[in-house]
C-alpha positions as CSV (number, residue, x, y, z in Angstrom):
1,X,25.1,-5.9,-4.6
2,X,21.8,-4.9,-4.7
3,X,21.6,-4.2,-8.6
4,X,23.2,-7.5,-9.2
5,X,20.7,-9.1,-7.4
6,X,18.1,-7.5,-9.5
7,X,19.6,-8.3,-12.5
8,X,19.8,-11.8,-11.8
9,X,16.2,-11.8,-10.6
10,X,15.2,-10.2,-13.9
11,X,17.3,-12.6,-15.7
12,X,15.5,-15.9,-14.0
13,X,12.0,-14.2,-15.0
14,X,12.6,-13.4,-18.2
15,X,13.9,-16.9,-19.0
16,X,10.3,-18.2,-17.7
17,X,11.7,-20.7,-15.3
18,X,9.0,-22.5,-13.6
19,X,10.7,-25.3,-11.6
20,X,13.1,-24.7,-9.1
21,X,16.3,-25.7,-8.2
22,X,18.6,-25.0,-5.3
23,X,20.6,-22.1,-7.1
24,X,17.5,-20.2,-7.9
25,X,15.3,-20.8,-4.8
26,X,18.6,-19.1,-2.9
27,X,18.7,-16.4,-5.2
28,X,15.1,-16.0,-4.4
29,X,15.6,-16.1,-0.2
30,X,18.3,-13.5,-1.3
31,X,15.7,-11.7,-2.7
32,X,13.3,-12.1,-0.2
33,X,15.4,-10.6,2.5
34,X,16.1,-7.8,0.5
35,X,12.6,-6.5,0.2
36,X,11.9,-7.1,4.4
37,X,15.6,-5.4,5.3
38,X,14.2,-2.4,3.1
39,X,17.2,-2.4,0.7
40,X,15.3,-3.0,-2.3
41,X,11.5,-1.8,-2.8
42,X,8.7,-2.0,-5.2
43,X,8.8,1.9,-6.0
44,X,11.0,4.6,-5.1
45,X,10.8,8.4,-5.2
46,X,13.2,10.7,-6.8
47,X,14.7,13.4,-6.8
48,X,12.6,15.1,-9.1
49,X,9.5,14.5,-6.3
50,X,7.8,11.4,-8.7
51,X,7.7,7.9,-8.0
52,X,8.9,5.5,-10.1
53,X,8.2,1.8,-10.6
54,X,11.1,-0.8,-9.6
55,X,10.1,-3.9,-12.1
56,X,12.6,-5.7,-11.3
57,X,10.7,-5.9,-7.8
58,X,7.8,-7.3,-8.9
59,X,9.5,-9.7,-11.6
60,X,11.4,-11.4,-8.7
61,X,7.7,-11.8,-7.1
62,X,6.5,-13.4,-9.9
63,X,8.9,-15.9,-10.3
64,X,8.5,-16.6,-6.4
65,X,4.6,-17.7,-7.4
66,X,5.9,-19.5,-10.4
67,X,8.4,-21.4,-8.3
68,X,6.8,-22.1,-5.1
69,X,4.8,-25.3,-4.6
70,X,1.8,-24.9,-2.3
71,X,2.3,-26.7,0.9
72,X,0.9,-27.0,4.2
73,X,2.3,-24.1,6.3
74,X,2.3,-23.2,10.2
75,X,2.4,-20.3,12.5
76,X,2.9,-20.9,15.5
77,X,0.3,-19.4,18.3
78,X,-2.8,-20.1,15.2
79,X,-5.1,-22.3,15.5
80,X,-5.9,-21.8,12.2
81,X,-4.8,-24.0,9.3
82,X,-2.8,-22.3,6.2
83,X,-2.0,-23.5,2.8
84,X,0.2,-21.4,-0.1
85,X,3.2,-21.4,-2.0
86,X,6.5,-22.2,-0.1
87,X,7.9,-19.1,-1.5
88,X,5.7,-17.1,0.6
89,X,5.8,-17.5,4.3
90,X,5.0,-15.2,7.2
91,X,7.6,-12.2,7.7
92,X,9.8,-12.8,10.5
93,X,11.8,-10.2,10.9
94,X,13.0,-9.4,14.7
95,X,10.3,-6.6,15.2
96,X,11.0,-6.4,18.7
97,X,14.3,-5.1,18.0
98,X,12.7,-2.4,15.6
99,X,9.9,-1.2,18.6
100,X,7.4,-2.4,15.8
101,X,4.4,-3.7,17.8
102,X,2.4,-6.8,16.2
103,X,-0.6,-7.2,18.9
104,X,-2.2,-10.4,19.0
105,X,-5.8,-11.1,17.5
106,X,-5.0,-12.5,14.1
107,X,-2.5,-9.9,11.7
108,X,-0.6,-11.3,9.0
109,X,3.0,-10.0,7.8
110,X,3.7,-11.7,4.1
111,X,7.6,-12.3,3.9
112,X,9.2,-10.0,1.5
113,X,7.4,-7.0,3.2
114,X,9.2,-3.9,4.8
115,X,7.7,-2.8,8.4
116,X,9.9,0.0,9.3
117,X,10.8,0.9,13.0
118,X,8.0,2.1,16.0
119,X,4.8,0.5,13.6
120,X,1.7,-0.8,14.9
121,X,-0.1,-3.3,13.7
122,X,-3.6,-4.1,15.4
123,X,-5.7,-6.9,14.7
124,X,-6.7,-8.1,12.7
125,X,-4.7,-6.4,9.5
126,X,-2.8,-8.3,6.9
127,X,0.1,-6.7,4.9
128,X,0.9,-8.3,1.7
129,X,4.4,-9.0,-0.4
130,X,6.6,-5.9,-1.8
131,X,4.7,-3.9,0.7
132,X,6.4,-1.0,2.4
133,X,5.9,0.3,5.8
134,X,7.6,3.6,6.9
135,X,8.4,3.9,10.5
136,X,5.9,5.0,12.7
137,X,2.9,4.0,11.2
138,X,-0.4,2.7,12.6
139,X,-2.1,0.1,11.1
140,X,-5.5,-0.3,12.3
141,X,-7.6,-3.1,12.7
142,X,-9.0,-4.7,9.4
143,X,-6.7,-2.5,7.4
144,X,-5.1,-4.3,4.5
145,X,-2.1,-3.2,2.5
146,X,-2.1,-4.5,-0.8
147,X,0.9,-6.3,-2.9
148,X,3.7,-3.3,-3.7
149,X,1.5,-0.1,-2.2
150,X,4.0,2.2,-0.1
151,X,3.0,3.8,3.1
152,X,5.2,6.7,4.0
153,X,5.9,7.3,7.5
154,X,3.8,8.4,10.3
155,X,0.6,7.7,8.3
156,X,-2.4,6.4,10.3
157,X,-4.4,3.8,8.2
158,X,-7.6,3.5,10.2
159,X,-10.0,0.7,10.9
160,X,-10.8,-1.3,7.8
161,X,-9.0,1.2,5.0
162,X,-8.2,-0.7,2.5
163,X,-4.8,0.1,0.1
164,X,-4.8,-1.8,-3.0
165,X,-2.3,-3.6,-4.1
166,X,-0.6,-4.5,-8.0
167,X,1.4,-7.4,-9.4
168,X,0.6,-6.5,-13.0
169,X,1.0,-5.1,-15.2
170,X,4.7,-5.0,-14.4
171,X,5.4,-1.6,-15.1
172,X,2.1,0.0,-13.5
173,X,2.8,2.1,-10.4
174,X,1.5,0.7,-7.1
175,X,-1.1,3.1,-4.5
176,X,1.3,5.3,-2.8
177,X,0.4,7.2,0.6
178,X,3.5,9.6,1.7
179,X,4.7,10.6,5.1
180,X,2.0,11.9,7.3
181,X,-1.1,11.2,5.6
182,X,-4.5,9.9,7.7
183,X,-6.4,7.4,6.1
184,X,-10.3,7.6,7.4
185,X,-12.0,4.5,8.3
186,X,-13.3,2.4,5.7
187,X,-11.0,4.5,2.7
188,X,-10.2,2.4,-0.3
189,X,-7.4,4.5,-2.8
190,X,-6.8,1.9,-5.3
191,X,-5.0,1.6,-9.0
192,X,-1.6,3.5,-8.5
193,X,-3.2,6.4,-6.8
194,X,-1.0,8.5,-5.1
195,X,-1.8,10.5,-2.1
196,X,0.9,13.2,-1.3
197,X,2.7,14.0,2.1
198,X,0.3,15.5,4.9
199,X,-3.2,14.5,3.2
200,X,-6.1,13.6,5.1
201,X,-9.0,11.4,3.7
202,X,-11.8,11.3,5.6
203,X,-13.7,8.3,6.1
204,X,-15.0,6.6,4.2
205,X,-13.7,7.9,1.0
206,X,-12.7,5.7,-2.2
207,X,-10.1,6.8,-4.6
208,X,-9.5,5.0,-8.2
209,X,-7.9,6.1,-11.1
210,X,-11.7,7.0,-12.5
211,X,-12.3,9.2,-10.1
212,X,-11.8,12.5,-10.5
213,X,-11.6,14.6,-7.0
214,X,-12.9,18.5,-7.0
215,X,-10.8,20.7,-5.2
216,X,-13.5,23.4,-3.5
217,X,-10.8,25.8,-2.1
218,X,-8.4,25.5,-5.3
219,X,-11.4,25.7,-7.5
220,X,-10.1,22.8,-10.2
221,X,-10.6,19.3,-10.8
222,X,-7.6,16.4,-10.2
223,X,-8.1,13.6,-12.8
224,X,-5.6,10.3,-13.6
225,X,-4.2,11.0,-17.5
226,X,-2.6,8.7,-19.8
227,X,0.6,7.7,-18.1
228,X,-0.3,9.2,-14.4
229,X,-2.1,8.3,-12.1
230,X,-4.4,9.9,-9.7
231,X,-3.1,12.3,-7.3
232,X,-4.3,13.8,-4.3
233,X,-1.9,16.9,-2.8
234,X,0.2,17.3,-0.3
235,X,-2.1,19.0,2.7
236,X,-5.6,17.9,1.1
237,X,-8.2,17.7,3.4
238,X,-10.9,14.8,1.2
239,X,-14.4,13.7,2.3
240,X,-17.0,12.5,0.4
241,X,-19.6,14.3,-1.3
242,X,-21.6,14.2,-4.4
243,X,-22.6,15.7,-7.7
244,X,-25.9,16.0,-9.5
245,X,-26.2,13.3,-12.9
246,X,-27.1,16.0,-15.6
247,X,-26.6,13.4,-18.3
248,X,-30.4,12.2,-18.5
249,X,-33.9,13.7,-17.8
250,X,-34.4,10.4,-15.7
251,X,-31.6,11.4,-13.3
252,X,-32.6,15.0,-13.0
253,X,-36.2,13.7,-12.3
254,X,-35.4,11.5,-9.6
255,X,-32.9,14.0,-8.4
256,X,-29.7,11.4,-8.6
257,X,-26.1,12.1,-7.6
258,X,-23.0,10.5,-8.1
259,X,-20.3,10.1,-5.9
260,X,-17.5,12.8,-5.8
261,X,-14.4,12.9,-3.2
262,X,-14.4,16.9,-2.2
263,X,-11.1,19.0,-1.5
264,X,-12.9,21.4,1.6
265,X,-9.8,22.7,3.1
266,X,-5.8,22.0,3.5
267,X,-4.3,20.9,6.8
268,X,-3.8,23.6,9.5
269,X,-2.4,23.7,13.0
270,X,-6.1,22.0,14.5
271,X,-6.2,18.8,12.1
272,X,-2.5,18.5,12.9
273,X,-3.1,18.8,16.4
274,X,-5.5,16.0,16.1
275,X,-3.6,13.4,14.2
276,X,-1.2,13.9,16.8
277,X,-3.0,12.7,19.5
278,X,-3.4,9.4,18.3
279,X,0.6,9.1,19.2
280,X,-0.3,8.4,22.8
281,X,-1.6,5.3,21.5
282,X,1.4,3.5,20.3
């Protein structure tokens, strides 16, 4: 069922179809249901450990913006007033069933998100459409996971870290945080990086695919390359450092660095120890 769904999705976007009708705005709601019941997602890991892009995903996305009118919309307990497309309400699954925790103070679930079982969600955070949220995770307060981006389970996204998220190009890979990783306060990891199982980042560090990051206890240097995207391993410890600009006698005058994420170490038993603690909390 699922790969018929897709097809038809992929069929209604390639056609361009810009007005809907009631055939294609229940295909659609099919859709929609499909991404927050977890069946279908945005990108998927195989068996061969990589990630690989679901198009079909983001298509169906698509035509819910070229579709949707933009209408007045409510939620009820705001005071505040909202306004987009009909296609894209707030997510109302039945968390409490699931032991997912959405604590009052202003969060936002998109529909067609995926929030897994046991997740907190403090506010205020917002989670956007195609998202996927494995079960367990915390998301702080000001935290924002972008359009697509996959948060594995048990990850702790800390206040204000920011997971970017991508529409298009179709076939470009979303951020990707696996199981177990803690994300710093005020981390950004943006354009289809992908931060492996167990990884720490420290706060405030910011990944893109133009940075490289320099591993200190591996002694080498991880860089995005044509066709893949940045990628931090599983275990890495990042913080943020700096390197000397050698490039001009003005820089080396005024003795100015650039920014450079730093590998120091790989997780051991005392940074697992203090992840852990933060399980009280939920």
């Amino acid at each position: 069922m699922t790969a018929e769904l897709l097809s038809e999705i992929h069929d209604v976007y390639e056609q361009g179809v810009r007005e809907s009708t009631p055939e294609i705005r229940a295909l659609f709601d099919r859709f929609v249901l499909a991404l927050e019941s977890g069946s279908v997602r945005a990108a998927e890991k195989g068996s061969d450990g990589q990630w690989h892009v679901n198009a079909a995903v983001k298509e169906g996305i698509l035509v819910g913006f070229r579709i949707g009118r933009i209408t007045e919309l409510t939620d009820p307990g705001s005071i505040l007033p909202f306004a987009d497309k009909d296609t894209f309400r707030t997510a109302r699954p039945d968390f409490a069933a699931r032991g997912t925790r959405i604590v009052p103070g202003g969060s936002s679930i998109r529909s067609g998100a995926y929030v897994g079982e046991s997740v907190t969600c403090m506010p205020p955070m917002y989670i956007n459409v195609g998202a996927w949220v494995g079960d367990g995770t915390m998301v702080d307060s000001h935290a924002l996971v972008g359009s697509c981006a996959q948060i594995g389970a048990s990850v702790h996204l800390s206040a204000a870290a920011q997971i970017g998220g991508v529409l298009e190009p179709i076939g470009m890979r979303p951020v990707v945080i696996e199981d177990r990783v803690l994300v710093g306060g005020g981390v950004g990891v943006y354009e289809g990086t992908l931060v492996r199982e167990g990884a720490v980042l420290g706060a405030g560090v910011i990944l893109t695919a133009s940075t490289p990051v320099y591993d200190l206890v591996r002694e080498t240097v991880y860089r995005s390359e044509e066709g893949r995207p940045l990628e931090v391993p599983a275990n890495a410890v990042v913080i943020p450092g700096s390197r000397p600009v050698s490039s001009s006698a003005f820089a080396a005058d005024n003795n100015l660095h650039m920014y450079a994420p730093l590998i120091v170490k790989y997780r051991d038993d005392k940074t697992d120890l203090r992840a852990a603690l933060e399980g009280d909390l939920r």
